[in-house]
C-alpha positions in Angstrom: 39.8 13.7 65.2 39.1 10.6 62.7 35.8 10.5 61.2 34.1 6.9 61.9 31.5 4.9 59.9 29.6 2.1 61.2 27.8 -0.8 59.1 25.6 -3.5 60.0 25.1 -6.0 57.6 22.5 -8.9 57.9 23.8 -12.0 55.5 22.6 -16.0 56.0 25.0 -18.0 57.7 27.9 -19.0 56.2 28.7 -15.3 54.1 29.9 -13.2 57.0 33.7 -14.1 56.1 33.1 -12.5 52.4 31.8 -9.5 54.0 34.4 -9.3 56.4 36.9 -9.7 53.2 35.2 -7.0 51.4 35.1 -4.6 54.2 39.1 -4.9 54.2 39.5 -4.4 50.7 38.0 -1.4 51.5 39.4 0.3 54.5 37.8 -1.6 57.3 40.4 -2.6 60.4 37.8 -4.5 62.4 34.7 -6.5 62.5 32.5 -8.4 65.0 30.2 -11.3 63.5 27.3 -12.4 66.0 25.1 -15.3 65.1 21.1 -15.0 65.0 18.2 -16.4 64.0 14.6 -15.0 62.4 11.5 -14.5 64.0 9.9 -16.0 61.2 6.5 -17.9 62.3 6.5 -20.1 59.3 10.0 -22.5 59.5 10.5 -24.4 56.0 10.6 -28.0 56.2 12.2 -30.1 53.7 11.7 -33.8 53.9 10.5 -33.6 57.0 12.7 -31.8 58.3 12.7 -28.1 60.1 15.3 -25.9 59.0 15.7 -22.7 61.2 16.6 -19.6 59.1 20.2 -18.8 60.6 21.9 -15.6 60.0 25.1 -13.9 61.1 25.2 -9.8 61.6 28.2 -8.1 60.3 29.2 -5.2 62.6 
């Protein structure tokens, strides 16, 4: 029986696909990136604008 290894990696938005490159370079056959978003109470606003802290999980 193969031994399995699991990660889960929390990166901002945008990185996941360097992850998921990384994880190949080292072994990995498969991944599953799933967009979130942080329960942060205090949103940053620049120029009057809210911007949401989006984030991707690598599985």
């Amino acid at each position: 029986m193969k031994e399995l290894k699991a990660l889960y990696i929390i990166v901002n938005a945008g990185f996941a696909s360097e992850v998921v490159a990384i994880a190949r370079k080292l072994g990995s056959t498969g991944a599953t990136i799933i967009n979130a978003r942080g329960s942060v109470e205090k949103h940053k606003t620049i120029l009057g604008i809210t911007i949401d802290t989006e984030k991707e999980i690598f599985l």
